[in-house]
C-alpha positions as CSV (number, residue, x, y, z in Angstrom):
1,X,-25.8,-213.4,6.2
2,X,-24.8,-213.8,2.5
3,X,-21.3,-213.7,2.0
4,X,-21.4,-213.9,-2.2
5,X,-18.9,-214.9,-4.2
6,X,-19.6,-212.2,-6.9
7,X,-17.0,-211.3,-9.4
8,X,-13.9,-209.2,-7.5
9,X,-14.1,-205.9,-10.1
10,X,-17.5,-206.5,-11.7
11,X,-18.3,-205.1,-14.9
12,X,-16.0,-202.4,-16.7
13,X,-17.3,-198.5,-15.8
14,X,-17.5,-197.5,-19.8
15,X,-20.0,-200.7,-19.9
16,X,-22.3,-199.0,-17.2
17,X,-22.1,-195.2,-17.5
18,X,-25.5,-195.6,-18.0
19,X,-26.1,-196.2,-14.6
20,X,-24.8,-192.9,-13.4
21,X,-27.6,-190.7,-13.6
22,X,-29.1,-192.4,-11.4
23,X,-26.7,-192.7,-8.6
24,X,-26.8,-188.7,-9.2
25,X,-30.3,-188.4,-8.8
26,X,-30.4,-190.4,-5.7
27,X,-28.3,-187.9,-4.0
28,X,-29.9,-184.8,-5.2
29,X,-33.3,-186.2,-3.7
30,X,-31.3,-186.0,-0.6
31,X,-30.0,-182.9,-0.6
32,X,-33.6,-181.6,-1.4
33,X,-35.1,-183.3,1.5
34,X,-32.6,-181.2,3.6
35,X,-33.2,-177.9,2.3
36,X,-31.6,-175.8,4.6
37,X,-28.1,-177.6,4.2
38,X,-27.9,-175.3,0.9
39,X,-28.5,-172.1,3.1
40,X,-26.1,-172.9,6.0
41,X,-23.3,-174.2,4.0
42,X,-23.2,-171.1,2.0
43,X,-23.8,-168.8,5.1
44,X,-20.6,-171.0,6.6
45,X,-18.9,-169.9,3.6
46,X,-20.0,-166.3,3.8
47,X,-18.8,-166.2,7.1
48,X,-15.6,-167.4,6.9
49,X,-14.4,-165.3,4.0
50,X,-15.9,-162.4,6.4
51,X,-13.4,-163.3,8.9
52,X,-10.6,-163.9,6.9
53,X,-11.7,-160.3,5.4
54,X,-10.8,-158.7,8.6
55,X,-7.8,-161.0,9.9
56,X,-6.3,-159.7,6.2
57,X,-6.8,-155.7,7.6
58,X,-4.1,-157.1,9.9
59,X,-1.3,-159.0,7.3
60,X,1.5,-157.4,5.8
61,X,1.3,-157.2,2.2
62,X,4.7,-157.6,1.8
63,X,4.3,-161.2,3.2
64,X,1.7,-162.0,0.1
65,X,3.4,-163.9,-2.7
66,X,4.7,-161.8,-5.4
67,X,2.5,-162.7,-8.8
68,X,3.3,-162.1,-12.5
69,X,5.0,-158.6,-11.1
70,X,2.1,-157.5,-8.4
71,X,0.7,-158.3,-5.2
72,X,-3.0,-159.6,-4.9
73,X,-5.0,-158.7,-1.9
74,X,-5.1,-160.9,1.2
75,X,-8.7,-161.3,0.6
76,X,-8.1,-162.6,-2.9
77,X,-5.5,-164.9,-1.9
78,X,-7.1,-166.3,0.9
79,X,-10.3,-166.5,-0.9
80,X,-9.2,-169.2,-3.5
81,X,-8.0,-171.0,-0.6
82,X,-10.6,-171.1,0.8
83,X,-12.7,-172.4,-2.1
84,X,-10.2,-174.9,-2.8
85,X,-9.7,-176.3,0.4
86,X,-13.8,-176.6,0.7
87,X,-13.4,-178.1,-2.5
88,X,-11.0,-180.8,-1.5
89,X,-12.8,-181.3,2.1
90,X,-16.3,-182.1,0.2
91,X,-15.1,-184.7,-2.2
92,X,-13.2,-186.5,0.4
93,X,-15.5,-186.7,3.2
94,X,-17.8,-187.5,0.5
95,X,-16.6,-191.0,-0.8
96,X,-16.3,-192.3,2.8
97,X,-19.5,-190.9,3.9
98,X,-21.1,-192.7,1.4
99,X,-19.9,-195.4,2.2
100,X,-20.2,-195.4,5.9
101,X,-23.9,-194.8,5.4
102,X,-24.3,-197.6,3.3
103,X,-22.7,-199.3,5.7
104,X,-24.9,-198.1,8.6
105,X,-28.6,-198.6,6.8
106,X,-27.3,-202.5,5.5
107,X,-28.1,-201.8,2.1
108,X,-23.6,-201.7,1.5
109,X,-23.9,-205.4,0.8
110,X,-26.7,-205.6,-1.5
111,X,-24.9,-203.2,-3.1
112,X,-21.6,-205.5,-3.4
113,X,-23.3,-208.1,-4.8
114,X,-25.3,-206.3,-7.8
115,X,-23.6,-206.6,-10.5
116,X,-22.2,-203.4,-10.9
117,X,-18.2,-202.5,-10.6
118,X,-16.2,-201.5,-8.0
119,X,-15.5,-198.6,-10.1
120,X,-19.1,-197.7,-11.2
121,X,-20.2,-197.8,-7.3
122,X,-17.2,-195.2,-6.7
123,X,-17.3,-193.3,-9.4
124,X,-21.3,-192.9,-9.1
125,X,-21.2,-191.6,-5.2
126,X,-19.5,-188.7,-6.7
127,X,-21.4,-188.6,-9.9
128,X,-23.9,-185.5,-8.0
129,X,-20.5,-183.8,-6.4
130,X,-18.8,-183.8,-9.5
131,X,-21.3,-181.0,-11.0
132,X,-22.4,-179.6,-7.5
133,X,-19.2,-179.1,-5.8
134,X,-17.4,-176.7,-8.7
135,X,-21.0,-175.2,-9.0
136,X,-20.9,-174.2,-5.6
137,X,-17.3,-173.1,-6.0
138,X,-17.8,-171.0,-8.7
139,X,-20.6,-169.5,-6.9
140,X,-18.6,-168.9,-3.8
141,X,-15.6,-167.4,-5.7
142,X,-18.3,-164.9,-7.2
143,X,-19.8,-163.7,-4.4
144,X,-16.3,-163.1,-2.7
145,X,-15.8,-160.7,-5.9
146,X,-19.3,-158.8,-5.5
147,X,-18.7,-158.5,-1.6
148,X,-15.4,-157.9,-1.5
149,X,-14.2,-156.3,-4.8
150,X,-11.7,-159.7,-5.8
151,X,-11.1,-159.7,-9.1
152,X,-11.7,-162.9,-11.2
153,X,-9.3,-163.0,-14.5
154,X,-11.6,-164.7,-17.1
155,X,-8.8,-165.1,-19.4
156,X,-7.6,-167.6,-16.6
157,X,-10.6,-169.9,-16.7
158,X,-9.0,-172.0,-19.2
159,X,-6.2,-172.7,-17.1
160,X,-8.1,-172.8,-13.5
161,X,-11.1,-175.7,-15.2
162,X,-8.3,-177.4,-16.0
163,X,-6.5,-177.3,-12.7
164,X,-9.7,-178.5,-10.8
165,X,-10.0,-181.4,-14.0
166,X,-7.0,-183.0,-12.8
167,X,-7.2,-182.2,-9.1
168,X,-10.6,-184.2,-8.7
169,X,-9.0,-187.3,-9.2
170,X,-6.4,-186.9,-6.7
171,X,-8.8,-186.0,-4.4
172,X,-11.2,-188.4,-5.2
173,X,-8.4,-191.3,-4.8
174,X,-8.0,-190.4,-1.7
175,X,-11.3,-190.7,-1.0
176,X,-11.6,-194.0,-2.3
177,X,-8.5,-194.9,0.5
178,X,-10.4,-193.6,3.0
179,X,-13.0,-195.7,2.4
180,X,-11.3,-198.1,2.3
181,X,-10.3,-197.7,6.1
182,X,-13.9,-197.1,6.6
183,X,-14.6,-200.6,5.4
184,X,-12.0,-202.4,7.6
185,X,-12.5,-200.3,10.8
186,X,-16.4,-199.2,10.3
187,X,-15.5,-195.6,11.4
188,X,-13.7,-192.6,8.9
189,X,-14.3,-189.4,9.8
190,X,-11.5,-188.8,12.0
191,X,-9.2,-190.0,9.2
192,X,-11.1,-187.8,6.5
193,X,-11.1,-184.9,9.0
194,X,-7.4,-185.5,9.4
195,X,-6.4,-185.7,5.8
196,X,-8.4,-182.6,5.1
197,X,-6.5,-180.4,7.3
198,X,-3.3,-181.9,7.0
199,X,-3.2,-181.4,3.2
200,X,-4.6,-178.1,3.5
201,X,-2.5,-176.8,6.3
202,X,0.4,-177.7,4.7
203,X,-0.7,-176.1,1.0
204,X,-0.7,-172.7,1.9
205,X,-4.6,-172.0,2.0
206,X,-4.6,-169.7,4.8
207,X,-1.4,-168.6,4.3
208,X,1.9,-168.1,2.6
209,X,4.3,-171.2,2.5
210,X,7.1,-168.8,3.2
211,X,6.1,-168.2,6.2
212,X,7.5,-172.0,7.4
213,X,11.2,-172.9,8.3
214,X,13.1,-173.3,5.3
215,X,13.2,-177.1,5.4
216,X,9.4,-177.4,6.0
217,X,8.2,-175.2,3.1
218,X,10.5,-177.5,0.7
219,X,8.4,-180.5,1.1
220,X,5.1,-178.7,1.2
221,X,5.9,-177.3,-1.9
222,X,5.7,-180.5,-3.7
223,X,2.0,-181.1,-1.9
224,X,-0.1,-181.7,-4.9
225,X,-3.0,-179.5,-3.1
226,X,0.0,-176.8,-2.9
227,X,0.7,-177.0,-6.3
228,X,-2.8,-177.2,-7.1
229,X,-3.6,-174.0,-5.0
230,X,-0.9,-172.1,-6.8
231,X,-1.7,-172.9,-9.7
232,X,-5.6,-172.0,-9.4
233,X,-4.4,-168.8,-8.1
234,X,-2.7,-167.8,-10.8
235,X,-5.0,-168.5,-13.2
236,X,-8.0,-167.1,-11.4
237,X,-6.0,-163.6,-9.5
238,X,-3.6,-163.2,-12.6
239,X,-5.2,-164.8,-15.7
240,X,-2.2,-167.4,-16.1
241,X,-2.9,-169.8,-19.4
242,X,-3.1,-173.5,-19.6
243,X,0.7,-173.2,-20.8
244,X,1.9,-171.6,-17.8
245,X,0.3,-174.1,-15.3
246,X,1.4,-177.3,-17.6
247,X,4.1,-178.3,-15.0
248,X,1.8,-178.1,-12.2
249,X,-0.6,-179.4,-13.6
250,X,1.8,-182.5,-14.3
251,X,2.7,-182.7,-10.8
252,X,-1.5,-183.3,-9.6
253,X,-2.2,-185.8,-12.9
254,X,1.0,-188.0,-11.8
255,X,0.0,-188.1,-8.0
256,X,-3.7,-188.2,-9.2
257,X,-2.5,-191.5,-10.8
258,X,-0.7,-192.7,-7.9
259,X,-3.5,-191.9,-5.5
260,X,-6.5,-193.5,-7.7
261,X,-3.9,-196.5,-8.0
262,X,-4.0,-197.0,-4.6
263,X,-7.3,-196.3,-3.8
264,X,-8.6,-198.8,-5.8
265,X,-6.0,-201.7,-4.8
266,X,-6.6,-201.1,-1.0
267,X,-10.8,-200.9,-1.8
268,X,-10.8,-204.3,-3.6
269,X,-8.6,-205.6,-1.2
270,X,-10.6,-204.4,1.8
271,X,-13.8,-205.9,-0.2
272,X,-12.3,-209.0,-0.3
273,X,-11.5,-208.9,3.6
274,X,-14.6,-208.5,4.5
275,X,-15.9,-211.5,2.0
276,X,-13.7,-213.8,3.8
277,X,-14.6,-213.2,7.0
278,X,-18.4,-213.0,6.5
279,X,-18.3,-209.4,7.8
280,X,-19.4,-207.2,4.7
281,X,-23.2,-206.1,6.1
282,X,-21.9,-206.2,10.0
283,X,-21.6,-202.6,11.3
């Protein structure tokens, strides 16, 4: 077993940028060698905004949140959520799947001892999800508007890029926590499971945050994906500017920060973990 004493970051990520693309094209060999993952995820996602379609024959308007002066349609509310809360479950379960699978076909430690960064390993498992994952959104939010008559603001697109710009970091540092985990105790996707639904239960997705006791909705109100989810509905359902979501969107970047910071602390420190006890390519 090699246990190498390679360098603990590696090489900065602006040095190696290069070495995205291929990282990307890796992963979109896979998801061509699956084809029909395309077709049932967005039949899942047709689906679900069918249900959610009727359930909303059944909710009081009244109980929507009051936007800009007017109610949106359950449909339209829900329908963001729904995109965002997709959003957020694909690029977390991603980072730790990725490395979970390394982990699982051995190739994890060859990949540790390249020299390549920490960073540039991270960044590059996400590299493909980072232009599929708001494709897909995008696509998803436009077929809930042909189906379902939602209307998209474009005036809000501004504001709603740059509401998912700083989101993805958040979400990605959680990721690279999870992972993290996964690297210590070989198993993740009970914790990424977990996460997903805790931070989108509690960032009004499905439903309004009104609709908790008093002292709950207070601290989901400061969830980053709540702020993140009001903020993208805004900007999508009532064409809010980037002006108008600037203290949300300082909420995310500062968690964001705090998150990454984190992430890649407990990473490096589960790398070296495994170094010392000879562990890295066991599974």
């Amino acid at each position: 077993m090699t246990t190498s004493t390679a360098r603990p970051g590696g090489p900065s990520l602006l040095s190696e940028l290069h070495k995205l693309p291929a990282f990307a094209r890796r992963d979109l060999l896979l998801k061509l060698s699956y084809r029909t993952a395309f077709l049932t995820d967005a039949v899942s996602l047709v689906m679900q905004s069918l249900i959610f379609y009727f359930v909303g024959k059944l909710v009081d308007p009244s109980k929507i949140p009051l936007e800009n002066g007017g109610r949106n349609p359950y449909v339209a509310y829900v329908a963001v959520g729904i995109a965002l809360a997709a959003f957020m479950a694909l690029a977390l379960s991603r980072v730790t799947t990725v490395i979970e699978r390394e982990h699982l076909i051995g190739t994890l430690e060859s990949l540790l001892v390249t020299p390549t960064g920490y960073a540039t390993l991270q960044l590059g498992s996400v590299s493909f999800d980072l232009l599929y994952v708001p494709i897909r959104t995008a696509l998803f939010l436009t077929l809930v508007s042909l189906l379902y008559g939602v209307t998209i603001s474009l005036a809000g697109l501004p504001a709603a890029l740059l509401t998912l710009l700083v989101f993805i970091p958040f979400v990605w540092g959680l990721g690279i926590i999870c992972a993290a985990v996964v690297l210590t105790f070989r198993r993740g996707a009970g914790l990424v499971a977990f996460f997903a639904t805790l931070l989108s239960f509690g960032s009004g997705a499905y439903f309004p945050l009104a609709l908790f006791p008093d002292w709950i909705e207070t601290v989901v109100r400061w969830n980053p994906v709540a702020v993140a989810m009001r903020d993208l509905r805004a900007a999508l359902l009532d064409g809010a500017s980037i002006i108008d979501v600037a203290p949300g969107l300082l909420i995310v970047a500062v968690s964001a920060v705090v998150t990454l910071s984190v992430g890649v602390l407990a990473f490096r420190a589960a790398v070296a973990r495994e170094r010392r006890n000879g562990t890295i390519g066991l599974y």
